[in-house]
PADRENPA-640464 format. One record per residue (C-alpha): residue number from 0; chain; x, y, z. Coordinates in steps of 0.25 Angstrom, whole numbers, plus 5000, padded with zeros to 4 digits. Layout:
REM PADRENPA-640464
+------+-------+------+------+------+
! resi ! chain !   xx !   yy !   zz !
+------+-------+------+------+------+
!  NUM !     A !    X !    Y !    Z !
...
+------+-------+------+------+------+
This chain:
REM PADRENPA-640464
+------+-------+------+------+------+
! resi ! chain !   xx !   yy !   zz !
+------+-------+------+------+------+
!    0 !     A ! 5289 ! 5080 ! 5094 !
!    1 !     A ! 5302 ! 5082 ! 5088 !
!    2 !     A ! 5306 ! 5069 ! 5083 !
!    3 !     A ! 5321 ! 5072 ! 5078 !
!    4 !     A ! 5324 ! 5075 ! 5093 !
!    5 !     A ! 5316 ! 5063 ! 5099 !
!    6 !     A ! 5322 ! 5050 ! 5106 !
!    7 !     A ! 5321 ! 5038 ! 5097 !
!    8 !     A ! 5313 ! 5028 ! 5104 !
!    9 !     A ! 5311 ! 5017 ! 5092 !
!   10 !     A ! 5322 ! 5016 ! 5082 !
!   11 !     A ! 5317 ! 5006 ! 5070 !
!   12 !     A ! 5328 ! 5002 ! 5061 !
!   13 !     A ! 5326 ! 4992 ! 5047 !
!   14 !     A ! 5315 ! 4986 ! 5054 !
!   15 !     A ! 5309 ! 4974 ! 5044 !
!   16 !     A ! 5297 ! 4966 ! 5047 !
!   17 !     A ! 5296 ! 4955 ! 5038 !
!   18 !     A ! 5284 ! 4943 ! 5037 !
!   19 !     A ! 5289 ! 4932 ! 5031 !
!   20 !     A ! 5279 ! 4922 ! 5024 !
!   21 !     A ! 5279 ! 4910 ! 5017 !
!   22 !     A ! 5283 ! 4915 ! 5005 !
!   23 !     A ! 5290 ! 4928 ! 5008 !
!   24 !     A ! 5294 ! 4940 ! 5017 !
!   25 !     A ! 5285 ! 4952 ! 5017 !
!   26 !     A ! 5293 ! 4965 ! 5023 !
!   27 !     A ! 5283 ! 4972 ! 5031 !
!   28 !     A ! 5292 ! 4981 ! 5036 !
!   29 !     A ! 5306 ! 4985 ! 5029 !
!   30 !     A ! 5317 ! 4991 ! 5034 !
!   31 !     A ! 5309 ! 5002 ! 5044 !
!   32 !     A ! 5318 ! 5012 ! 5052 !
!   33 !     A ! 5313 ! 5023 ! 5060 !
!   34 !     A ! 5314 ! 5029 ! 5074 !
!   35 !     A ! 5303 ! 5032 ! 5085 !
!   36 !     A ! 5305 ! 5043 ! 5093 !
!   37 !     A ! 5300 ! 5046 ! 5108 !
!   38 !     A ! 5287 ! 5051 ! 5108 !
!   39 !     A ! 5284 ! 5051 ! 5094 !
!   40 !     A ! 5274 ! 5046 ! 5087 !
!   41 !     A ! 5277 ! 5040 ! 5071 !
!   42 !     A ! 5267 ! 5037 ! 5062 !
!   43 !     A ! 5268 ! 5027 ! 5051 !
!   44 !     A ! 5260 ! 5026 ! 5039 !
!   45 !     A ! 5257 ! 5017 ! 5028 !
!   46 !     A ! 5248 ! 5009 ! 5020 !
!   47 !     A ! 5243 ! 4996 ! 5025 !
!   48 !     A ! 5253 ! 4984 ! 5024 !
!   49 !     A ! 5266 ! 4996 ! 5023 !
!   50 !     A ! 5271 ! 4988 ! 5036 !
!   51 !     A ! 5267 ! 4999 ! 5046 !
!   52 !     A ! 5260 ! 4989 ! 5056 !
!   53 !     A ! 5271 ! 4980 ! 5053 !
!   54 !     A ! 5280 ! 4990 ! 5058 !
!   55 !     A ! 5275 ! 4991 ! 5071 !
!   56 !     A ! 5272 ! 4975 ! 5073 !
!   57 !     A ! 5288 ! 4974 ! 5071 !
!   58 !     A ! 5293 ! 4986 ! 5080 !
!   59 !     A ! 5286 ! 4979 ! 5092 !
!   60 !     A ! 5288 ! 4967 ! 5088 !
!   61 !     A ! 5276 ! 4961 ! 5086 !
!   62 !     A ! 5278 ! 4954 ! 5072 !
!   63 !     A ! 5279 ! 4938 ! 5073 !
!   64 !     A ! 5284 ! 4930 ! 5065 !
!   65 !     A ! 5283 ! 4927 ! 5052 !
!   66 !     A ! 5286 ! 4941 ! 5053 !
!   67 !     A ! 5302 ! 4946 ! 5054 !
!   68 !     A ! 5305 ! 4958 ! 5061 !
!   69 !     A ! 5321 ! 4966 ! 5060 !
!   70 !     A ! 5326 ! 4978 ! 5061 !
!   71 !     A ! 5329 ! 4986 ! 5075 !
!   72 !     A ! 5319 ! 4993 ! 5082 !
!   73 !     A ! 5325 ! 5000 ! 5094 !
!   74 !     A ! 5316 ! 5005 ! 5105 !
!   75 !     A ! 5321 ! 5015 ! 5116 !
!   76 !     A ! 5334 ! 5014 ! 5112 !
!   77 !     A ! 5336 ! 5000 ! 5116 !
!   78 !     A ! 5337 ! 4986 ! 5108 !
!   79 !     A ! 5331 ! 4982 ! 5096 !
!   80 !     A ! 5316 ! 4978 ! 5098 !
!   81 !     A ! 5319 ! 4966 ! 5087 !
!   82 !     A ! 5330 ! 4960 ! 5095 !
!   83 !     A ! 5323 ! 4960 ! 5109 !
!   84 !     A ! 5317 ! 4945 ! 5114 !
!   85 !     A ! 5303 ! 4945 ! 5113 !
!   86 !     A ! 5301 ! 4946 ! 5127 !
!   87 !     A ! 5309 ! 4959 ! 5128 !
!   88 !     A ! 5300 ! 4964 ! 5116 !
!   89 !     A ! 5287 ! 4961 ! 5124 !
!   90 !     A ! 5293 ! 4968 ! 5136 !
!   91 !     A ! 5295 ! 4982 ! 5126 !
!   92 !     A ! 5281 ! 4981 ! 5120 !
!   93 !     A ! 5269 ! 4987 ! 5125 !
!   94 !     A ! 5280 ! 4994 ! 5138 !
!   95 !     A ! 5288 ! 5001 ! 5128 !
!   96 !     A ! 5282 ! 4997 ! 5116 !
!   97 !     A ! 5268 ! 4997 ! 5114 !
!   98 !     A ! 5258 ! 4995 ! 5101 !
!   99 !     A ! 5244 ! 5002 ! 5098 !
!  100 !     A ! 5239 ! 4989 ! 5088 !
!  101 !     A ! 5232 ! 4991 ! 5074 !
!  102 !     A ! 5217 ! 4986 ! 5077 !
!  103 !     A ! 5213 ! 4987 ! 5093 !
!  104 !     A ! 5203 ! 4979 ! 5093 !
!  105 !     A ! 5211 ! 4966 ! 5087 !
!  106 !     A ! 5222 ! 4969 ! 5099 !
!  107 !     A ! 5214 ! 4970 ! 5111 !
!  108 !     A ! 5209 ! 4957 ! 5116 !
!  109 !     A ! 5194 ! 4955 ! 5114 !
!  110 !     A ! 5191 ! 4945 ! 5126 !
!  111 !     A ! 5199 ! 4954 ! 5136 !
!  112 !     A ! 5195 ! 4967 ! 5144 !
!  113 !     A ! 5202 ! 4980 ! 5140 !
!  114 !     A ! 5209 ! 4980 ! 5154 !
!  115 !     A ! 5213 ! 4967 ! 5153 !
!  116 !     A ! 5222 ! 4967 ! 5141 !
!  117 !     A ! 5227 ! 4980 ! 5147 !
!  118 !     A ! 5232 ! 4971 ! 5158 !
!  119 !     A ! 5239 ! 4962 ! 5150 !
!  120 !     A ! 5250 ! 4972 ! 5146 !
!  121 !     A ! 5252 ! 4976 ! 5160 !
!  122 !     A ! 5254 ! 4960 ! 5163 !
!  123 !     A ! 5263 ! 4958 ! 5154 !
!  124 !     A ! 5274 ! 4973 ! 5156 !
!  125 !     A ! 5268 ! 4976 ! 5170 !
!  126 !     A ! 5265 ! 4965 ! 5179 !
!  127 !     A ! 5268 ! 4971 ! 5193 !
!  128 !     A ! 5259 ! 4979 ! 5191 !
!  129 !     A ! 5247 ! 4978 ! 5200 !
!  130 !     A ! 5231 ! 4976 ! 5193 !
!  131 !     A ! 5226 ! 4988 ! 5200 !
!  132 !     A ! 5238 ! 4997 ! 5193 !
!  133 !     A ! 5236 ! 4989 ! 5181 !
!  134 !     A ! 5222 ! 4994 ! 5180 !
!  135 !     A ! 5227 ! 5008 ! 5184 !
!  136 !     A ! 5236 ! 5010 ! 5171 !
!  137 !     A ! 5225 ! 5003 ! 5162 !
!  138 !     A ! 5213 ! 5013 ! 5166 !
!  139 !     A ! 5223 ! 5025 ! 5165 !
!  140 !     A ! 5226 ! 5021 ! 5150 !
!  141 !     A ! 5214 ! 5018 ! 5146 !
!  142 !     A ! 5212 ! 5030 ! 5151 !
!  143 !     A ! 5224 ! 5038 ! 5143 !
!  144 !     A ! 5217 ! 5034 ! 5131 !
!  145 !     A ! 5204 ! 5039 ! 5133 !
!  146 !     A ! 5198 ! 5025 ! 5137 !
!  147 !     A ! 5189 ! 5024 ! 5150 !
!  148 !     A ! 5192 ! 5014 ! 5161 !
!  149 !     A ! 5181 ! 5005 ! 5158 !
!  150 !     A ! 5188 ! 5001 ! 5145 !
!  151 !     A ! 5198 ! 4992 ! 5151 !
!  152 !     A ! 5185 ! 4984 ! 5156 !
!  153 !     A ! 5179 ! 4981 ! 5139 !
!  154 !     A ! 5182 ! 4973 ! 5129 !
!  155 !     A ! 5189 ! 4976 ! 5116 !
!  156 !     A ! 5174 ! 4975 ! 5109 !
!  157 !     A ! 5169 ! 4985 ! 5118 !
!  158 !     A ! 5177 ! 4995 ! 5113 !
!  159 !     A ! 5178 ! 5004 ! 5101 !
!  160 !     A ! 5189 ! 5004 ! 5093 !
!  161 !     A ! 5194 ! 5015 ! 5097 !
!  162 !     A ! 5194 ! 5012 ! 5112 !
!  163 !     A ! 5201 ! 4999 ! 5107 !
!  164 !     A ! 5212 ! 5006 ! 5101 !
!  165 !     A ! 5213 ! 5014 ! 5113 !
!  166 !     A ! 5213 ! 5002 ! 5123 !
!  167 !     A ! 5226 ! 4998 ! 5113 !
!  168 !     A ! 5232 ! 5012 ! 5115 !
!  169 !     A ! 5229 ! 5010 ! 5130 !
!  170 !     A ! 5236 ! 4997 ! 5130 !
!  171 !     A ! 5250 ! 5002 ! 5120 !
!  172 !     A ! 5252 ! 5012 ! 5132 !
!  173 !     A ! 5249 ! 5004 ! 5144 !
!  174 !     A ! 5265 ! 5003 ! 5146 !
!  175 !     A ! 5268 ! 5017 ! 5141 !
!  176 !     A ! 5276 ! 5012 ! 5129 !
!  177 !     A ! 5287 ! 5021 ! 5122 !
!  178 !     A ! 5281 ! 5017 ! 5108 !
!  179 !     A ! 5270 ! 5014 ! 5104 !
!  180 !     A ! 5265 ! 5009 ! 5090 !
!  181 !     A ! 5251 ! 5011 ! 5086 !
!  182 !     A ! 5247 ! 5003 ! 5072 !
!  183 !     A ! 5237 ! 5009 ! 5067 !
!  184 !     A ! 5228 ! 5014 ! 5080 !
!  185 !     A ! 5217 ! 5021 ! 5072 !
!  186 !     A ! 5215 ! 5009 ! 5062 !
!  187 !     A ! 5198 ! 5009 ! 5062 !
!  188 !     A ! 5195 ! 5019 ! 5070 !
!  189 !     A ! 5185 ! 5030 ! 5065 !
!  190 !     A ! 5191 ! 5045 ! 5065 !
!  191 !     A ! 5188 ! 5049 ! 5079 !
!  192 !     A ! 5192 ! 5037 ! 5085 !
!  193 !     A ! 5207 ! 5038 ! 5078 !
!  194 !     A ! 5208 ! 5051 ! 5085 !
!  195 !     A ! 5204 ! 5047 ! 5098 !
!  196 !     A ! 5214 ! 5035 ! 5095 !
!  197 !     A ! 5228 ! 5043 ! 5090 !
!  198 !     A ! 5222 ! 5056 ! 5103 !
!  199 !     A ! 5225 ! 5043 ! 5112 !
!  200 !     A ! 5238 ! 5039 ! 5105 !
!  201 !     A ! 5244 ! 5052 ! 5105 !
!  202 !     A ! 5240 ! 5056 ! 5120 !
!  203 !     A ! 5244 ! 5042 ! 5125 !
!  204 !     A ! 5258 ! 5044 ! 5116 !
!  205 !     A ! 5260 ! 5058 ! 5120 !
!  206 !     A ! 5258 ! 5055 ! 5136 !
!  207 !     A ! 5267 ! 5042 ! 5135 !
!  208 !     A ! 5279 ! 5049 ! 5127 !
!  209 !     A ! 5279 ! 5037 ! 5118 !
!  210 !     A ! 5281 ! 5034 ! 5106 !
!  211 !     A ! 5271 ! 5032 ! 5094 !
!  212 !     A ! 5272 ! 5024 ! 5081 !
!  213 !     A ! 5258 ! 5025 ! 5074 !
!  214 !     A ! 5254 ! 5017 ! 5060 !
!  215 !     A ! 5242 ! 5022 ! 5053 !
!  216 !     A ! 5237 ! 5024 ! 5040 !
!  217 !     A ! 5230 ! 5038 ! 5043 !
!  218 !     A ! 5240 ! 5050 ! 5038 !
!  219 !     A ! 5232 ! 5060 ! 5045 !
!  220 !     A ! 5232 ! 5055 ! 5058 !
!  221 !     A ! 5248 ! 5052 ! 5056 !
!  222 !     A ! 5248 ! 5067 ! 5054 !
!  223 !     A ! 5241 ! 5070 ! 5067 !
!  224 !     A ! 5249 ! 5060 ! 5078 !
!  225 !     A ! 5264 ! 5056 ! 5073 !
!  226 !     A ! 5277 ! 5064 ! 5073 !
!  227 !     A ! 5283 ! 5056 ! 5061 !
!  228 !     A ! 5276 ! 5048 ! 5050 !
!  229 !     A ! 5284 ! 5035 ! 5044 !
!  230 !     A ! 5279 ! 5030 ! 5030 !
!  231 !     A ! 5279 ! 5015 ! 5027 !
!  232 !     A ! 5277 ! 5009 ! 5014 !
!  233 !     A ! 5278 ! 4995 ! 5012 !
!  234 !     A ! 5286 ! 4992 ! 5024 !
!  235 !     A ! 5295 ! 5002 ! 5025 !
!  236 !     A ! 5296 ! 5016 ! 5029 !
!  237 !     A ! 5296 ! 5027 ! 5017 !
!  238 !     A ! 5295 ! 5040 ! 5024 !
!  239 !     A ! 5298 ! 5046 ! 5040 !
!  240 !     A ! 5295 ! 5061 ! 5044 !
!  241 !     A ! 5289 ! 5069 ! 5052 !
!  242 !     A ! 5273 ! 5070 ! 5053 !
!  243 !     A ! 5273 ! 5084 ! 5048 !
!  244 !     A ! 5285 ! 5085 ! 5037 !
!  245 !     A ! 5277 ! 5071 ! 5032 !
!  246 !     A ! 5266 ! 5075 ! 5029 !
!  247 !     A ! 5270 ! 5090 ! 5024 !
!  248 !     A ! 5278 ! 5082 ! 5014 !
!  249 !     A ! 5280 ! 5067 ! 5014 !
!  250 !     A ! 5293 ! 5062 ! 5006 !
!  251 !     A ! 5290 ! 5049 ! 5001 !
!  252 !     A ! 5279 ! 5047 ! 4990 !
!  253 !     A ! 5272 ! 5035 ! 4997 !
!  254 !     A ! 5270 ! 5045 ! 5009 !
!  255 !     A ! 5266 ! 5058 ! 5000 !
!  256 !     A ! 5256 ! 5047 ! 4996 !
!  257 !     A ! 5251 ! 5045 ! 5011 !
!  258 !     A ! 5250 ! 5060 ! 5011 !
!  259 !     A ! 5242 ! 5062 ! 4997 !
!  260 !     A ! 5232 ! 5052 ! 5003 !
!  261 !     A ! 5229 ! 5061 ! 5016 !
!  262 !     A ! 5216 ! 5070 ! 5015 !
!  263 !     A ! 5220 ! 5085 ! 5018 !
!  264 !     A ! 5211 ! 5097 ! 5020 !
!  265 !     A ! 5222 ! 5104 ! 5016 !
!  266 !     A ! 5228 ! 5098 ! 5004 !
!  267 !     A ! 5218 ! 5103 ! 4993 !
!  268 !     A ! 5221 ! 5089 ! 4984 !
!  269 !     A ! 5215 ! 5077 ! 4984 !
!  270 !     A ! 5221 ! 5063 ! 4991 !
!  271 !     A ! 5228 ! 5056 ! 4982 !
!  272 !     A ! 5227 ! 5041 ! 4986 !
!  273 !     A ! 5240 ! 5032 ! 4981 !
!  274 !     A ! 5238 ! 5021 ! 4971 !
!  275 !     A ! 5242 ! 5007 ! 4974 !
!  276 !     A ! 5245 ! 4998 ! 4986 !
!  277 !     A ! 5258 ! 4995 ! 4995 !
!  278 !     A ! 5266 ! 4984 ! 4988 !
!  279 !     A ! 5265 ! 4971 ! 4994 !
!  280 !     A ! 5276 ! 4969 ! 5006 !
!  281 !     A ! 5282 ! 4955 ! 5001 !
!  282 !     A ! 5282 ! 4962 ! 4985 !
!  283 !     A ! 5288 ! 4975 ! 4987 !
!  284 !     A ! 5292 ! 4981 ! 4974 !
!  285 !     A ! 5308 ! 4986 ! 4972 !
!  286 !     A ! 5313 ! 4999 ! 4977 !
!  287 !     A ! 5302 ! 5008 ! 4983 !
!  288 !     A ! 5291 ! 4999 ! 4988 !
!  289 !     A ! 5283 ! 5012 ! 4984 !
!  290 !     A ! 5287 ! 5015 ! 4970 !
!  291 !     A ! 5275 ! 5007 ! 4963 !
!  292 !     A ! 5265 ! 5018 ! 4969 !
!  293 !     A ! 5275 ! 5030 ! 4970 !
!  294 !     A ! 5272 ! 5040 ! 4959 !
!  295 !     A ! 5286 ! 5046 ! 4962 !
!  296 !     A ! 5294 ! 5031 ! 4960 !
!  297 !     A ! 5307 ! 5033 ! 4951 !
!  298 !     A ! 5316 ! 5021 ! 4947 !
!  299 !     A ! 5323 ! 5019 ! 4959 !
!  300 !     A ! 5311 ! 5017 ! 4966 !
!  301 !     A ! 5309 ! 5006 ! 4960 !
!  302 !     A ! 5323 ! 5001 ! 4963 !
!  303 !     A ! 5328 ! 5005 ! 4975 !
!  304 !     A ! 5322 ! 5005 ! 4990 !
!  305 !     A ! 5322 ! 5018 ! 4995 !
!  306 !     A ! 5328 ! 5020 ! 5010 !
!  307 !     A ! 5321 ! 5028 ! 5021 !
!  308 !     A ! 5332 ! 5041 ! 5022 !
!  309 !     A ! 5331 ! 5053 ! 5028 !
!  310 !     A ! 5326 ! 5066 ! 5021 !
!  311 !     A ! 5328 ! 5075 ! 5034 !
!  312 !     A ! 5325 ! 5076 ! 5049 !
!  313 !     A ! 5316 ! 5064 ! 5053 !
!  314 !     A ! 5313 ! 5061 ! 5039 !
!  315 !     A ! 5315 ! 5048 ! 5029 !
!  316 !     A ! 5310 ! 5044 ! 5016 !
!  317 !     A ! 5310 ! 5032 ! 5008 !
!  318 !     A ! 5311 ! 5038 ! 4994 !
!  319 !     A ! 5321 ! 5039 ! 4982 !
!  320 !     A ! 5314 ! 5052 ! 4978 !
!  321 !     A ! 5316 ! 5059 ! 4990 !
!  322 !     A ! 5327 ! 5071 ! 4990 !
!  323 !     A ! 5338 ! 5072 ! 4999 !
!  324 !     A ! 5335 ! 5058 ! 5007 !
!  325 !     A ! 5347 ! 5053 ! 5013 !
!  326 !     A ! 5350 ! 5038 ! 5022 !
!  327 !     A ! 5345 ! 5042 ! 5037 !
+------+-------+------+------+------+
């Protein structure tokens, strides 16, 4: 897929998801912009606690308060998702909008059949429709994503985990959504099981034409599934390219990091692990919230908050030391 030549469907622009406490405001996401293109598929990476699950909490929505959620998020070209009542929100998700949750097992119901909390999506976005087309469309997607008929009669506990995760993936596309957002869908799944998981993801996203934003840890599995890869560290966006350019040569240090840490057959050098830990949201040091563990930081690292500019097509870095970066 050709992204530069793609049709925005997302457009995310300064979007800032703050909790406040007691005692102070912890920026979990800072100043985030991006754009999601129809049909493609982003990955976004980062070490626990680097706001990516925040991210997609706050693009649907879902953050209550204490949390503060700003910015513009712009879906199909039409208002922003953060001024809209939350009745319209409710409208939008799971028909156009639709989210695959981290850990299936804590979002399915344990005390209801499969089928059942299948229904309740249909009740609430579909309720002319008839019971006997009802359980038409539910067999036929459980069904898309590898899952026999019978399933919609179990219990959550009577499934493994990866049939859970696939019951989620069944209910995220029940409406046939223009995005969806999957947090981290592989999370404590066994090897096989994750590629039976992102097999289902990529055939469900590829027959709907929608659009896929994907958080995870696992680098090689990014390299295998997304388009574009986006770099969060400590709330904000360091680094945006293509899948391939990325991981040939990665701009900012935090994500050369990411890549030192990935075993290769074809690299003859060992993994190189990075020292430290992400800095604590609500005590950010000055300038680059990286420069305590970058082995590149200069002066104005430490002074100055670098901006996500553009260092060519469909790319952006957050880094004083990258050449030639200009404001997007």
């Amino acid at each position: 897929m050709s992204v530069t030549h793609s049709v925005p469907i997302l457009q995310v622009e300064n979007l800032r998801a703050t909790y406040h406490t007691n005692r102070q405001a912890i920026p979990a996401v800072s100043d985030v912009s991006f754009t999601l293109y129809q049909g493609e598929r982003l990955g976004v990476v980062g070490e626990s606690g680097s706001g990516k699950s925040s991210l997609a909490l706050a693009l649907l929505r879902l953050l209550k308060p204490p949390a503060v959620v700003e910015g513009m998020v712009t879906f199909d070209s039409g208002p922003n998702l953060l001024a809209l009542s939350d009745a319209q929100m409710k409208l939008l998700r799971w028909r156009d909008l639709a989210l695959i949750p981290q850990g299936a097992m804590n979002s399915l119901n344990p005390v209801m059949k499969v089928k059942h909390q299948l229904r309740d999506v249909f009740a609430a976005h579909q309720k002319d429709w008839p019971a006997d087309r009802v359980d038409n469309r539910i067999e036929e997607l459980l069904g898309l994503v590898g899952l026999p008929a019978k399933v919609g009669e179990l219990y959550p506990h009577e499934l493994s985990g990866g049939m859970k995760q696939r019951v989620c993936i069944a209910m995220a596309i029940l409406l046939q959504p223009k995005v969806i957002i999957a947090d981290e869908p592989t999370s404590a799944l066994d090897v096989v099981v994750q590629r039976l998981i992102m097999q289902t993801l990529r055939q469900v996203q590829a027959q709907l034409q929608s659009a896929v934003i994907i958080i995870g840890h696992d680098m090689g599995l990014m390299a295998q599934f997304v388009d574009r890869l986006a770099v969060m560290y400590a709330g904000k966006l360091v680094e945006i390219a293509p899948v391939k350019p990325f991981y040939r040569s990665p701009l900012h240090p935090y994500s050369q990091s990411l890549i030192a840490a990935v075993p290769s057959t074809r690299r003859q050098q060992a993994m190189v692990g990075l020292p430290g830990s992400q800095p604590p949201l609500a005590q950010l040091p000055a300038g680059c919230a990286f420069h305590p563990r970058c082995p590149l930081a200069v002066e104005r690292c430490r002074r100055a908050i670098p901006p996500l500019r553009s260092v060519g097509p469909g790319r952006a870095v957050a880094c004083h030391l990258v050449e030639g970066a200009s404001h997007e």
